[in-house]
C-alpha positions as CSV (number, residue, x, y, z in Angstrom):
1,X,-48.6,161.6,152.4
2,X,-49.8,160.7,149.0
3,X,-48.8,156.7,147.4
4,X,-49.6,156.7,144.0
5,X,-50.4,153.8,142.2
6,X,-51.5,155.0,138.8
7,X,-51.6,152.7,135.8
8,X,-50.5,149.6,138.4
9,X,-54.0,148.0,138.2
10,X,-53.8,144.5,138.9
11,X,-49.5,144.6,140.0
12,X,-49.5,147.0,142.5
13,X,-49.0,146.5,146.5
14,X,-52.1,146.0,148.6
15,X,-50.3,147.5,151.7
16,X,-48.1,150.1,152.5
17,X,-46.5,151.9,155.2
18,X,-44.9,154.6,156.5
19,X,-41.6,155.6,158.7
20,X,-39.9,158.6,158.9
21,X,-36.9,159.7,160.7
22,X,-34.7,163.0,162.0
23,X,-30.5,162.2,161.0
24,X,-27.9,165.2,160.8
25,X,-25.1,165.2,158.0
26,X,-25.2,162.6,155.4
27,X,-25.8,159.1,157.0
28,X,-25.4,156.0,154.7
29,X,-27.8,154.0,156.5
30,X,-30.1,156.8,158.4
31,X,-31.5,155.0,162.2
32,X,-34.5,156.2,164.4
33,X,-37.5,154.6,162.0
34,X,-40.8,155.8,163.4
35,X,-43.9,154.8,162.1
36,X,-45.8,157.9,160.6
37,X,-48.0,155.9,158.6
38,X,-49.0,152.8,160.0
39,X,-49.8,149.4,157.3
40,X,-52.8,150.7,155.1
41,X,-54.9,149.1,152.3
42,X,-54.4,150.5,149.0
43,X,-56.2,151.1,145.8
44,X,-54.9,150.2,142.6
45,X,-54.5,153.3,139.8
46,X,-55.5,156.1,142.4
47,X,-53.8,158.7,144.7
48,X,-53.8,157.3,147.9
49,X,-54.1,159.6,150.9
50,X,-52.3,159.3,154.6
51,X,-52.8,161.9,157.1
52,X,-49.2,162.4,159.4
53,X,-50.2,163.8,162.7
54,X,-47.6,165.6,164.6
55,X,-45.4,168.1,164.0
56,X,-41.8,167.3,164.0
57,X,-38.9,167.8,161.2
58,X,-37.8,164.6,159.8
59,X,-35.2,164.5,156.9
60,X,-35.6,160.9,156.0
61,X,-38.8,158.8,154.8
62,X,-39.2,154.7,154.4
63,X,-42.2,153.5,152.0
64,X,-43.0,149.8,153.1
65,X,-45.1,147.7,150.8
66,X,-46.6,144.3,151.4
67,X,-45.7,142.3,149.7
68,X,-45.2,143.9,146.3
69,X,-46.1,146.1,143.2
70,X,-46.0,149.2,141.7
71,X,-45.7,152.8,143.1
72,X,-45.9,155.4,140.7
73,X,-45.2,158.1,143.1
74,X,-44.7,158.7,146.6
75,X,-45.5,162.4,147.5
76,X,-44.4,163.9,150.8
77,X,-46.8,167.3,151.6
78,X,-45.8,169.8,154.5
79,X,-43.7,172.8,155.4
80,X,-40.5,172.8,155.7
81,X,-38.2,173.8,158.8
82,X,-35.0,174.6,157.3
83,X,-31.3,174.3,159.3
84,X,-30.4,177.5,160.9
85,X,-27.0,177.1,160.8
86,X,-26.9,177.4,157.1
87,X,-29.4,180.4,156.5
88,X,-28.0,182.5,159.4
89,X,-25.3,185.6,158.9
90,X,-25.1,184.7,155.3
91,X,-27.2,186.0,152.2
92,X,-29.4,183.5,151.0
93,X,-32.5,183.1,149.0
94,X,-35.1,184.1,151.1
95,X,-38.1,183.3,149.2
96,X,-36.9,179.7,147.9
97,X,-39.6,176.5,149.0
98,X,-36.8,175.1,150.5
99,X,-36.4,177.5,153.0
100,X,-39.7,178.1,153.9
101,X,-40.8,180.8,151.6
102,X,-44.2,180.8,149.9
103,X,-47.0,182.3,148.3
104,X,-49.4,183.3,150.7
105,X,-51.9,185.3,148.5
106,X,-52.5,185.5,144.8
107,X,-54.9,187.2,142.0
108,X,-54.9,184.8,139.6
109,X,-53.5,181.1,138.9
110,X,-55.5,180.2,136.1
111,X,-52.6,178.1,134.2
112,X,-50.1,177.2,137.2
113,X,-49.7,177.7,140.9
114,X,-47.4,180.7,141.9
115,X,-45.3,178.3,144.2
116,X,-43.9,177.5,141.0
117,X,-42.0,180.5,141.0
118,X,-40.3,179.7,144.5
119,X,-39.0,176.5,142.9
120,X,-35.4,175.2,142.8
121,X,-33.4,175.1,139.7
122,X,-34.1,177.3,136.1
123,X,-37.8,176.6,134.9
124,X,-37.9,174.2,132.0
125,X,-40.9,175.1,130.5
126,X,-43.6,177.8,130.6
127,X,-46.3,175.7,133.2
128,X,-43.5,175.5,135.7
129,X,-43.4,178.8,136.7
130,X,-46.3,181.0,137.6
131,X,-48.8,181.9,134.2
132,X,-51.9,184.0,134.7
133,X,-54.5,184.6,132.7
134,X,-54.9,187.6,130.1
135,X,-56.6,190.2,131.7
136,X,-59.6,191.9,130.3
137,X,-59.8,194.7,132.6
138,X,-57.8,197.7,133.8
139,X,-56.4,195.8,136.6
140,X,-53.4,193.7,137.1
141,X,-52.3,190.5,138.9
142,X,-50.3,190.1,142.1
143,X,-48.6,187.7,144.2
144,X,-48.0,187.9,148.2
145,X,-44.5,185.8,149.1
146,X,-43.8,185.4,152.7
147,X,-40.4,185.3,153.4
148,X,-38.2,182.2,155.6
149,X,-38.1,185.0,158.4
150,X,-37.6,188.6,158.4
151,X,-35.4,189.7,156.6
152,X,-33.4,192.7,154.2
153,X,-33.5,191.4,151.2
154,X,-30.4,193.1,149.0
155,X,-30.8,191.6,145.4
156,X,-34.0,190.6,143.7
157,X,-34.2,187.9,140.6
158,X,-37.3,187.8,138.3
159,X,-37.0,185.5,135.5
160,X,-39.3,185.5,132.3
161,X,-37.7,182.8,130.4
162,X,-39.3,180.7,128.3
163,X,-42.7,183.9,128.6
164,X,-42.0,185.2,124.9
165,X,-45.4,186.4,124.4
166,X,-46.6,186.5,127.1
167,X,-44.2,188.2,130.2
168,X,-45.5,191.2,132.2
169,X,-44.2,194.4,130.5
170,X,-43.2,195.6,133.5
171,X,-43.2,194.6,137.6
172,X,-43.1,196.3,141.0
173,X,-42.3,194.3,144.3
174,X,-43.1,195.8,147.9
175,X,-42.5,195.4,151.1
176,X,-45.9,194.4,153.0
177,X,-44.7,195.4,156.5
178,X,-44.6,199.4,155.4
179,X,-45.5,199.1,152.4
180,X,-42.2,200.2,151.0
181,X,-41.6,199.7,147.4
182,X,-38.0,198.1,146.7
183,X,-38.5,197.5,142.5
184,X,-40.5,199.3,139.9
185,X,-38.9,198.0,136.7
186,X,-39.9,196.9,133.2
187,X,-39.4,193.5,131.6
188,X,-37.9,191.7,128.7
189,X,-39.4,188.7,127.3
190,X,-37.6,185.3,128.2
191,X,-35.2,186.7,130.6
192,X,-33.3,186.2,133.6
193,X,-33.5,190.1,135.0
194,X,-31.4,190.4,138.3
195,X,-31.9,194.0,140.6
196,X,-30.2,195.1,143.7
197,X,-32.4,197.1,146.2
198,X,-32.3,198.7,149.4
199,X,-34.8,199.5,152.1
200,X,-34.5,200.5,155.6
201,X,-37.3,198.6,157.0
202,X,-37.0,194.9,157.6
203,X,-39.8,193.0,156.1
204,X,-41.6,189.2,156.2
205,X,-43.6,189.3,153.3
206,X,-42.8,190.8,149.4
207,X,-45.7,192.0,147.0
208,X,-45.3,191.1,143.5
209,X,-47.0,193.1,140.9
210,X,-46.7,192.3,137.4
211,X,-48.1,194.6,134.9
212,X,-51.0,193.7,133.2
213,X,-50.7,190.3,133.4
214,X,-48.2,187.0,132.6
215,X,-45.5,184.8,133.4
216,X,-42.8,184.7,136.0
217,X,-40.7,181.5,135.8
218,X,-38.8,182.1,138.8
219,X,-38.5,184.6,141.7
220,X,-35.8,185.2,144.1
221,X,-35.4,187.8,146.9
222,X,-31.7,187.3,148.6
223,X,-30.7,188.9,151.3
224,X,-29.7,188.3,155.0
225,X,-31.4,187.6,158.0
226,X,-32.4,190.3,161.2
227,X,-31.8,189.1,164.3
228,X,-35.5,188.8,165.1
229,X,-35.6,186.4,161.9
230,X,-32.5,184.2,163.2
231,X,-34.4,184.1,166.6
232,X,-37.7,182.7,164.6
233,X,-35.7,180.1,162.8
234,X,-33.8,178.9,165.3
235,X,-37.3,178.7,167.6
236,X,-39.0,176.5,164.9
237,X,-36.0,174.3,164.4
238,X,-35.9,173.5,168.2
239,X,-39.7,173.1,168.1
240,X,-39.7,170.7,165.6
241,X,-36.6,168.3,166.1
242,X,-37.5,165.0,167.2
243,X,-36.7,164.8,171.1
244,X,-33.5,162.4,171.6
């Protein structure tokens, strides 16, 4: 848990707290408050940090400050345990942040972290998506993405846009599990490129190899579920509810 007070230097709150809690649906007043960060000195103009022991899934946070000032930002770090009954015998973007993809591995993320390619939404610009560095060598960069749960994945998105000079000329994605490759295909500059594939062999994790080097402002690997994957998500969401 990060509160941010940056630029409040003499106006900004020299306590804060925590609570979190776990409600279903859409509540209009959500009930159940735990204290995850209990009252706290801050510092004016810095990032301040909070540990959060535990691990349980909350879908609600309170920020409490004494007695007032500014917050710049409240930041929220962790991994997130996504409803099963929305992901489950239905196609769905398997390597999205939101439903607990991520970049496990990567060569190079010399302008921007390669999360940024798991993000929601189109990329707005070129530094929220995932920029290497030029190469200056025979190899190439890559990009490991493991998956919500295991998975087939049916249709694959990679997205240049806003990469005009400087998208991959071409890209190859693989299935880590057998090693399978499911896409060898070149690229256009600053554009949305959508492939279906097929493969056999479930997988957890996807290889992305872009050719020499570049930008990828979005990637997305849809597909459905195995049973074995539904199993796993359903076993984390249990796991991690709050007991009652």
């Amino acid at each position: 848990m990060v509160v941010d007070t940056a630029y409040f230097k003499g106006n900004y709150p020299p306590f804060c707290a925590v609570d979190a809690c776990h409600v279903d649906g859409y509540p209009t007043e959500p009930t159940g408050w735990q204290e995850i960060v209990p009252r706290s000195p801050l510092q004016g103009d810095a990032a301040n940090v909070f540990p959060v022991n535990g691990n349980r899934r909350y879908t609600h946070v309170r920020l409490r400050i004494f007695p007032d000032g500014g917050v710049a930002r409240l930041r929220v770090h962790g991994t997130p345990v996504p409803d099963p009954q929305w992901l489950t015998d239905i196609p769905f973007d398997l390597a999205a942040l939101a439903n607990g993809g991520t970049v496990t591995h990567c060569s190079n993320w010399f302008y921007s972290p390669p999360n940024n390619m798991l993000q929601p939404g189109e990329s707005r610009y070129m530094s929220d998506g995932w920029e290497t560095a030029r190469r200056r060598d025979n190899d190439h960069d890559w990009a490991v993405i493991r998956l919500a749960a295991e998975a087939q994945p049916t249709v694959l998105e990679i997205d240049t846009t806003h990469y005009k000079g400087n998208a991959p000329a071409s890209v190859s994605v693989t299935g880590t599990n057998d090693e399978s490759t499911l896409l060898s295909a070149n690229l256009l500059p600053d554009t949305p490129h959508r492939f279906r594939v097929t493969s056999d062999t479930p997988v957890t994790h996807l290889r992305l190899d872009v050719h020499p080097d570049g930008g990828i402002a979005r990637f997305r690997a849809y597909g459905q579920l195995t049973d074995k994957g539904r199993d796993q998500l359903v076993a984390a969401w249990r796991a991690a509810r709050p007991s009652d």
